[in-house]
C-alpha positions as CSV (number, residue, x, y, z in Angstrom):
1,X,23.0,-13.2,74.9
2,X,25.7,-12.2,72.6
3,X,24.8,-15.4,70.6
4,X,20.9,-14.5,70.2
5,X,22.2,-10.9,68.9
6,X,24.2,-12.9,66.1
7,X,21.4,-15.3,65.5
8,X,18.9,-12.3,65.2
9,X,21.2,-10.5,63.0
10,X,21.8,-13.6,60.6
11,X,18.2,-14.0,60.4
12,X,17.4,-10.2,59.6
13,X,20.2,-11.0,56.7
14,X,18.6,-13.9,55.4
15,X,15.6,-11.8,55.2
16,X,16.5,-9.1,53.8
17,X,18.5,-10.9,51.1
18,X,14.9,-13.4,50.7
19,X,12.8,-9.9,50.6
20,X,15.6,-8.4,47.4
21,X,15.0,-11.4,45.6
22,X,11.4,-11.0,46.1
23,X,11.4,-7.1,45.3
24,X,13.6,-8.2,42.4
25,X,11.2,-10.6,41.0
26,X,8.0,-8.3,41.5
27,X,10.2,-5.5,39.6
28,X,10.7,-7.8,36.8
29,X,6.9,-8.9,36.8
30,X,5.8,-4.9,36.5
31,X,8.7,-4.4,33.6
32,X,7.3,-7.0,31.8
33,X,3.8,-6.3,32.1
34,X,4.9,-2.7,31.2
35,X,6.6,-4.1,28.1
36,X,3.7,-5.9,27.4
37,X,1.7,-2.6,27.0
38,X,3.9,-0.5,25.1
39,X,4.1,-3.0,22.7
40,X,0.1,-3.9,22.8
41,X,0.1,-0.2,20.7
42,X,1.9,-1.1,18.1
43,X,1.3,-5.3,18.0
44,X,0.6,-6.7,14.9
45,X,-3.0,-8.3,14.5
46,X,-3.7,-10.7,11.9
47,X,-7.1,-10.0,9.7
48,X,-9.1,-13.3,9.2
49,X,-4.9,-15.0,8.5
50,X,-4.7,-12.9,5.4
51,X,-2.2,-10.3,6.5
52,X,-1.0,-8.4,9.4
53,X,-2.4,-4.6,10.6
54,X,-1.2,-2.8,13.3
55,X,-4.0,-1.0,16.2
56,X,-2.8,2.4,14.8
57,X,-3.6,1.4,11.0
58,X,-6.8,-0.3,11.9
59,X,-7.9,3.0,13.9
60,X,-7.2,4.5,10.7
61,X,-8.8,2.3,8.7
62,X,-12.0,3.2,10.5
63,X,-11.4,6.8,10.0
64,X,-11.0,6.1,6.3
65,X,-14.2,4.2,6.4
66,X,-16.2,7.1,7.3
67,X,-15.4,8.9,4.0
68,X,-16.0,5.7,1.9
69,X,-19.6,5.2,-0.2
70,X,-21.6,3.8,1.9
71,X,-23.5,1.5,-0.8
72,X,-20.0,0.3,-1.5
73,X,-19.4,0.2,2.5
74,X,-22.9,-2.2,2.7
75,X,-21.2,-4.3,0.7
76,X,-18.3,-5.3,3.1
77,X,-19.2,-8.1,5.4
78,X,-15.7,-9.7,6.4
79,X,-12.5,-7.3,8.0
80,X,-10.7,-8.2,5.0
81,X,-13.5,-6.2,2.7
82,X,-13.4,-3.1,5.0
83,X,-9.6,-3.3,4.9
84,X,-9.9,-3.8,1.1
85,X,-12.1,-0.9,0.8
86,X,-10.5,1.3,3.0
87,X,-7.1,0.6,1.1
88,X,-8.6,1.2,-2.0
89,X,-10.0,4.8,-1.1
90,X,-7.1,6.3,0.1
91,X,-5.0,5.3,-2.2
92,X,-7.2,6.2,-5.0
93,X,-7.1,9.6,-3.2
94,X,-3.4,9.8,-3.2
95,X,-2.9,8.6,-6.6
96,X,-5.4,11.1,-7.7
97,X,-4.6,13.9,-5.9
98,X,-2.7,17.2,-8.1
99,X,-2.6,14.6,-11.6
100,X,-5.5,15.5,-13.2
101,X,-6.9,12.5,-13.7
102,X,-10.4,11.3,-14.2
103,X,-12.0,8.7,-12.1
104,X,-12.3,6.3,-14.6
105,X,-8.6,6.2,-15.4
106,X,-8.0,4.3,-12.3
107,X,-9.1,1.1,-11.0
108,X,-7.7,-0.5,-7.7
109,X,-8.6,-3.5,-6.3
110,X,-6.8,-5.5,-3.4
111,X,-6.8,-9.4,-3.6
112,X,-5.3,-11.6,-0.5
113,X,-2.9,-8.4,-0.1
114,X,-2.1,-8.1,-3.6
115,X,-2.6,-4.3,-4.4
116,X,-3.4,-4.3,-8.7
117,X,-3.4,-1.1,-10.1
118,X,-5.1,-0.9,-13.5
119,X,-4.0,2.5,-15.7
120,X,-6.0,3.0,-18.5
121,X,-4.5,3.8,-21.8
122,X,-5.7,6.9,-22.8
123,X,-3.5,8.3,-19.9
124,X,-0.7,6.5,-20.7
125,X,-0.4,6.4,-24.0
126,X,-1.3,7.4,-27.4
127,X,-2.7,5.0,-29.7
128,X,-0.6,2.6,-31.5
129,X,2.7,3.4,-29.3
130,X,4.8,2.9,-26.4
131,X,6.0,6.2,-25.9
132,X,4.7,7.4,-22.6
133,X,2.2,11.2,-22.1
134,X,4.3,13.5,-20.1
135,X,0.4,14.1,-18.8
136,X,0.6,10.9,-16.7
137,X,4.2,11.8,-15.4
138,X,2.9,13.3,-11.7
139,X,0.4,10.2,-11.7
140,X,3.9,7.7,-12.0
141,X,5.6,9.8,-9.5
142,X,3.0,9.2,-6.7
143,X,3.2,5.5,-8.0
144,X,7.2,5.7,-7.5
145,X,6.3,7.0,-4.0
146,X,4.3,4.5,-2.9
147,X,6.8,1.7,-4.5
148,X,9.5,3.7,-2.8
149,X,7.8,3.8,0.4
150,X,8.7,0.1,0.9
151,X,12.3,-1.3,0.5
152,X,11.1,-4.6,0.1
153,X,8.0,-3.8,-1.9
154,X,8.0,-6.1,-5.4
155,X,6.0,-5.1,-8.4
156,X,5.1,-6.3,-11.6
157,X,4.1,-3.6,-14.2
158,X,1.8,-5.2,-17.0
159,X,0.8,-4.4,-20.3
160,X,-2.8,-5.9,-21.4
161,X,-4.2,-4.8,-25.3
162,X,-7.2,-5.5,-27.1
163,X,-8.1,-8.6,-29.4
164,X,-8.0,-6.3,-32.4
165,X,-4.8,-6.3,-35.1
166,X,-2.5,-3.5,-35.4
167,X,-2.0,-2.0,-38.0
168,X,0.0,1.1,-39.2
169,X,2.1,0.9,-36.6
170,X,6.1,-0.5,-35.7
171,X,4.9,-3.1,-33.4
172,X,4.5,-6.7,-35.1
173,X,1.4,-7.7,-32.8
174,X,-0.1,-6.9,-29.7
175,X,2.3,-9.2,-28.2
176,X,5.4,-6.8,-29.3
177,X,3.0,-3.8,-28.2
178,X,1.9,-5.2,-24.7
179,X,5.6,-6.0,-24.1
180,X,7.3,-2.2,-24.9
181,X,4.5,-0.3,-23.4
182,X,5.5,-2.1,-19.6
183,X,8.8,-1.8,-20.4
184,X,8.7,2.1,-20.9
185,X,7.0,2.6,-17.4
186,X,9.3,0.6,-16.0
187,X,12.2,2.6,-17.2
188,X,10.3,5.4,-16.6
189,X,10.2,4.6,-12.8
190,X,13.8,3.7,-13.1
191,X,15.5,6.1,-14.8
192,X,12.9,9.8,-13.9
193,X,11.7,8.2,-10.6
194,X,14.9,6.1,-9.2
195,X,12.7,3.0,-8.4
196,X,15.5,0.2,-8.3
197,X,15.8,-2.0,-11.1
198,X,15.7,-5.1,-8.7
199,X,11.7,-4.8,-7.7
200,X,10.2,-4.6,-10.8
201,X,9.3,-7.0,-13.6
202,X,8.0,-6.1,-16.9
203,X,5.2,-7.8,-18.3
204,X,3.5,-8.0,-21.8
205,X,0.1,-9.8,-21.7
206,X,-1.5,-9.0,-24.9
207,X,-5.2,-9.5,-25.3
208,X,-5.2,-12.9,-23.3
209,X,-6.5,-11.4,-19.9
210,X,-9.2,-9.2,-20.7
211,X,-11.3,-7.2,-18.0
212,X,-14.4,-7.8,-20.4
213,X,-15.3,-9.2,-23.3
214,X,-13.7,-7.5,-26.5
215,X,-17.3,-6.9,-28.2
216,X,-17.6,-2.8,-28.3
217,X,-15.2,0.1,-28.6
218,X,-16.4,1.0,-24.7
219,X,-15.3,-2.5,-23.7
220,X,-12.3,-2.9,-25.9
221,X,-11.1,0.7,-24.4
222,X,-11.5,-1.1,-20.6
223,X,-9.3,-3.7,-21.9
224,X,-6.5,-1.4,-22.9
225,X,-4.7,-1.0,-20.1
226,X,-1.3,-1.3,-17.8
227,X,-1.8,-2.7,-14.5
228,X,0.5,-2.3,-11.5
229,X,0.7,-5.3,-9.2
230,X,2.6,-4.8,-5.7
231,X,3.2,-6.7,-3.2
232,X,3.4,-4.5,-0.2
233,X,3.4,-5.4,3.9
234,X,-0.3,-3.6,4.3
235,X,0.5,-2.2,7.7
236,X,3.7,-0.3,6.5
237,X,1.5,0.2,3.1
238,X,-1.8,2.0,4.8
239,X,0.4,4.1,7.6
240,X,2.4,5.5,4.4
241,X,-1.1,6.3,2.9
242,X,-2.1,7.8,5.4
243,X,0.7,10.1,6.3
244,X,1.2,11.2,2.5
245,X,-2.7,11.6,3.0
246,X,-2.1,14.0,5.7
247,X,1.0,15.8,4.1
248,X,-1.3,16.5,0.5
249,X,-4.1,18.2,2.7
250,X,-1.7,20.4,4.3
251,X,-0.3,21.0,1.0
252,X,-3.3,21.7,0.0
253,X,-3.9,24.7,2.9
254,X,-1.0,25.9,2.3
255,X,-1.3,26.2,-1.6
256,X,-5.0,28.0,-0.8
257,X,-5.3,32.2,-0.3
258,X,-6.4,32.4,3.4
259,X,-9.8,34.1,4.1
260,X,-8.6,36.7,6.4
C-alpha cells in the first residue's frame, strides 16, 4: 500500500514537472507572438526594394495624399510615385511655411530616395555674387532642420549657373561662381545653423548640368540655381515631416487672434 502511495506521488511529480515545462513553453509561444505584434506596428516594409517605410509613415503618407493635386495624384501608378509625391508635398509645405517664398522658388523631386532640392537664385542671391540674401535665411533654417533631423543624413549642396560669361564681376568664370555660391550656404548652415561640417560637400557645377536648355532669359533664370541633395532614411525623414508639419499648424493657432 505504502509503495502505491509513493509510486502515485512520484508520478503526480513527474507530471507536474512535464505540465511546467509545457506551461513554460505555451508562455514563451504567447510572448513571442506578443512580441511579434508590438513590433508589426512599427516593422519596417520595403517599397518595390527601393527603401524602407514604417506602417505609421505609410498611414501618413495616405493622409498626405489626400491634400495632394489630384492631376499630379493620377499620375502616380507605382508605391514609390505616391511615396515620391507625398514626400514632396509635405516638405514643400514645411520648407515653405513662415519664409515667404514663392512657389516657383522651390523645386523638389525624390529619385531612388535621393531628396534634391533645387533653390532658385533670385532667393538666394543677387546677381553676379556669392553673398547670400538674409531674405532666404528662415528658408535655410528649416533646411538646417531637416538636415539636423537625421545624424546620419549626408548632403551635397550644389551650385549650377547659366552658359552666359560674366562679366563685371570678381568671379573669373562661372566655374569660380558656381563654386563660392555652395560654399557660402554651406558655411552658412555651419556656422548660423550648426549643421556639422562632416555631412556636407560643396559643389560647383557651372553651366554643365542645365534643367533646360539655355536659349531664353525664362530658361536661363531656371538654370540658375543651388540644389540640395540628401540622402536621408525616408521613414525617419517623412515621420520628422510630419511632426514639424503638426508643430507649424499649432504654431499657426496659436499665432492667430481667437474668434471668441
Amino acid at each position: 500500500m505504502e509503495n502505491n502511495y509513493h509510486e502515485t506521488l512520484a508520478a503526480k511529480d513527474l507530471c507536474e514537472a512535464r505540465m511546467t515545462v509545457v506551461q513554460q513553453r505555451v508562455d514563451d509561444y504567447y510572448a513571442k507572438i506578443n512580441s511579434l505584434t508590438a513590433e508589426n506596428e512599427a516593422k519596417l516594409e520595403y517599397v518595390e526594394g527601393v527603401t524602407a517605410l514604417s506602417n505609421k509613415s505609410r498611414a501618413a503618407m495616405r493622409e498626405t495624399l489626400k491634400n495632394v493635386d489630384p492631376a499630379q495624384l493620377a499620375q502616380a501608378k507605382t508605391l514609390e510615385d505616391s511615396l515620391n509625391l507625398a514626400v514632396e508635398y509635405r516638405l514643400k509645405r514645411n520648407l515653405d511655411a513662415g519664409t515667404g517664398t514663392e512657389n516657383d522658388d522651390i523645386d523638389i523631386s525624390i529619385d531612388k530616395t535621393v531628396v534634391m532640392i533645387n533653390i532658385s537664385d533670385k532667393l538666394l542671391f543677387q546677381s553676379g555674387s556669392a553673398n547670400v540674401n538674409k531674405k532666404a535665411y528662415p528658408l535655410l533654417q528649416k533646411l538646417a532642420n531637416v538636415i539636423n533631423s537625421e545624424p546620419a543624413m549626408e548632403v551635397m549642396i550644389e551650385g549650377h549657373t547659366d552658359d552666359q560669361k560674366i562679366r563685371k564681376s570678381n568671379f573669373k568664370d562661372n566655374w569660380q561662381l558656381s563654386v563660392e555660391r555652395a560654399t557660402a550656404i554651406v558655411r552658412l548652415l555651419q556656422d548660423k545653423y550648426n549643421v556639422a561640417g562632416e555631412k556636407m560637400i560643396a559643389s560647383g557645377r557651372s553651366s554643365y548640368n542645365p534643367i533646360v536648355s539655355n536659349d531664353t532669359w525664362e530658361n536661363r533664370a531656371t538654370n540658375r540655381r543651388t540644389r540640395i541633395v540628401i540622402l536621408p532614411n525616408l521613414d525617419k525623414f517623412f515621420a520628422m515631416l510630419e511632426a514639424q508639419g503638426e508643430i507649424d499648424v499649432q504654431n499657426r493657432n496659436v499665432e492667430q487672434p481667437s474668434d471668441l
